[in-house]
Every structure is written in structure tokens, then in C-alpha cells.
C-alpha positions in Angstrom: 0.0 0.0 0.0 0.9 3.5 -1.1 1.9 6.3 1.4 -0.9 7.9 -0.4 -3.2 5.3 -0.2 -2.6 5.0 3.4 -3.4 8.5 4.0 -6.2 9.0 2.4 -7.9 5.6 4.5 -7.0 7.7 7.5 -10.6 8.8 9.1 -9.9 11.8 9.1 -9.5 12.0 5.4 -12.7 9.9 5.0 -14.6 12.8 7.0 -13.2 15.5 4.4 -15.2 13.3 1.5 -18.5 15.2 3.2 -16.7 18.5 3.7 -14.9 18.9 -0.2 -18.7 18.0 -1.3 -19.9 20.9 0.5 -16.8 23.1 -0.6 -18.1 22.5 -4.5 -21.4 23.3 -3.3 -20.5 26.6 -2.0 -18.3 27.2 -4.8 -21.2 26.2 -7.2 -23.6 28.4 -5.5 -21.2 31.6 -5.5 -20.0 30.9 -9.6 -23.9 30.9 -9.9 -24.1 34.2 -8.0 -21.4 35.9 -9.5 -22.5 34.6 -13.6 -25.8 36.1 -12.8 -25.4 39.8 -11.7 -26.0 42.3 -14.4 -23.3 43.7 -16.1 -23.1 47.4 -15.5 -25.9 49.3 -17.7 -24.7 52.4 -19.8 -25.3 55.6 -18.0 -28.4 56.7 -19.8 -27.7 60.5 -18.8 -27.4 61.7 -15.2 -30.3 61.5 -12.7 -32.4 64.7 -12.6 -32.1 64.4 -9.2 -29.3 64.6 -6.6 -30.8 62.3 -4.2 -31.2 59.8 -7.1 -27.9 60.1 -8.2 -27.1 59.6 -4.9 -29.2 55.9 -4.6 -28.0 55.1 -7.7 -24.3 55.5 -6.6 -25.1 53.8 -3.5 -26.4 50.4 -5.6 -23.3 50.3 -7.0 -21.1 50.7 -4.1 -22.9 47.8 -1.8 -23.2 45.8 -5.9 -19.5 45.8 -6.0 -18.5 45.0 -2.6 -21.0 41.7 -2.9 -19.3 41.0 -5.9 -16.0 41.5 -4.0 -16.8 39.5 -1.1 -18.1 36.4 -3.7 -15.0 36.8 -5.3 -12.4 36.2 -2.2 -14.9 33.8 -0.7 -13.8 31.3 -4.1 -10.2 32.0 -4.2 -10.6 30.7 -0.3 -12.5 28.0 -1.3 -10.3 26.8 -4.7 -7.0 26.7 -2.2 -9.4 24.6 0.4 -9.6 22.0 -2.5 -6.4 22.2 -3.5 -5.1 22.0 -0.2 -7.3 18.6 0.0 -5.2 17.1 -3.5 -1.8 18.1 -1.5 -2.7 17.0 1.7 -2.2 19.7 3.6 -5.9 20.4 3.9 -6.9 20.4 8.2 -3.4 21.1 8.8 -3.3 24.7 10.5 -0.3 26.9 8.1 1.0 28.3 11.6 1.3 25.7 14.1 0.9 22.7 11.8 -1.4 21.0 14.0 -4.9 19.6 13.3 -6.9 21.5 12.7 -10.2 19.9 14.2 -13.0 18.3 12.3 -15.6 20.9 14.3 -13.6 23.7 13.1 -13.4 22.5 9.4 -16.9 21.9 9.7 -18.0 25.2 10.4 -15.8 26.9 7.8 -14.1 24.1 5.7 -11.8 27.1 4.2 -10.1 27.1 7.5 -6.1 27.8 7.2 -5.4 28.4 11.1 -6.6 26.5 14.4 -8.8 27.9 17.0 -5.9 28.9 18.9 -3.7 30.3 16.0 -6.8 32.3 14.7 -7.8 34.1 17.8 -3.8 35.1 18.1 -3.9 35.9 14.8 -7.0 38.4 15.5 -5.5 39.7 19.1 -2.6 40.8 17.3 -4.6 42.2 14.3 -6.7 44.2 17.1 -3.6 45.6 18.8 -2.2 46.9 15.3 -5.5 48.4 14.9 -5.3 50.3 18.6 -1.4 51.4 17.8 -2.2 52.6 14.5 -4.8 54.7 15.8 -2.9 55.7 18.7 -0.3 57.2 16.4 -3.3 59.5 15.0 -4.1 62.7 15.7 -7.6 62.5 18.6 -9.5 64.4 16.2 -8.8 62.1 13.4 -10.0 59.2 15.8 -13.3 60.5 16.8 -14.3 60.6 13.1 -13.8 56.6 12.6 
């Protein structure tokens, strides 16, 4: 038996069978998503109106950061599956622990551990509070 073969008999590896058919749903689902919204319609002169210019402007803005959010939501979920062909799928890229199968079942995109994420996101938080330290106050009350 193959080092590969032997891995991929490993339960753990059976339980990601469930969890790369849910990955191609979700990528199915945002393909779908994305393939369907309109293309941008020719401006068909300005609005009459400023407040309508303003709605208008508005749609766009919250069209293009769906469209945004879709997008890095499938680059996440291509490198899940082909983390899953090299095998380093549930392996968490700091640590290099397992990741658990509760974890990868709630977000099956997951790169970090429980633990590694929420250091990841302290740290994240305190370059946040230094950055805005380093701002002028009146700057800060605006944000």
C-alpha cells in the first residue's frame, strides 16, 4: 500500500469526503451568484435628481462589494480544495497542527486552528489600537 493510499484511508481524510462536497457546493452556489449579476448598464444620462444620483451610486457601491466578497470567498474555497489534493488540507499553516474536524466543519476554508486564529486576530486588534494611537484624537473621533 501506497503512502498515499494509506493516507487517504485515514478517518480523518474519509470525514473531508463530506466536507470537499460541501466546498463545491458553496463554490457552485457563488459561480452561480457571481455569472448572474448584471453587467453594469450604460449611463443613460445623469439623474435629474441629486438624491437619485445619490441611490444610484449607492447600488453600485454595496453591488461591488458583494461581488467582491463572492470573489475572495472562491479564491478561499479553490486553495481549500487544493489544499485537499496536496494533503495539507486540516493542517493549521502556523502551528501545523490539526486543525479539528468541528472547526473545518464550520468553515471548511479554514487555514489556522482555533488557537492560532484568535492570536492571529488579538494581534490584528492591537495593530488596529497602535495605528490609531499614532493618529491625531480628532482624526480618531471621526472613525
Amino acid at each position: 500500500m501506497s503512502t498515499a493510499q494509506a493516507v487517504r484511508r485515514h478517518p480523518r481524510h474519509r470525514a473531508f469526503a463530506s466536507l470537499r462536497t460541501h466546498l463545491l457546493r458553496s463554490r457552485r452556489m457563488l459561480l452561480t451568484q457571481v455569472m448572474s449579476r448584471p453587467l453594469p448598464e450604460a449611463e443613460q444620462g445623469i439623474p435629474a435628481d441629486v438624491l437619485d444620483l445619490a441611490a444610484c451610486e449607492r447600488e453600485r457601491l454595496i453591488d461591488d462589494l458583494i461581488a467582491q466578497r463572492a470573489y475572495v470567498k472562491l479564491r478561499q474555497i479553490e486553495r481549500a480544495l487544493n489544499r485537499m489534493l496536496d494533503t495539507s488540507y486540516g493542517i493549521c499553516h502556523l502551528c501545523r497542527a490539526d486543525i479539528p474536524l468541528s472547526r473545518l466543519r464550520a468553515q471548511p476554508d479554514a487555514t489556522l486552528c482555533v488557537t492560532c486564529k484568535n492570536l492571529a486576530e488579538e494581534r490584528a486588534s492591537l495593530r488596529r489600537t497602535a495605528w490609531r494611537l499614532d493618529k491625531p484624537a480628532e482624526d480618531v473621533d471621526r472613525s
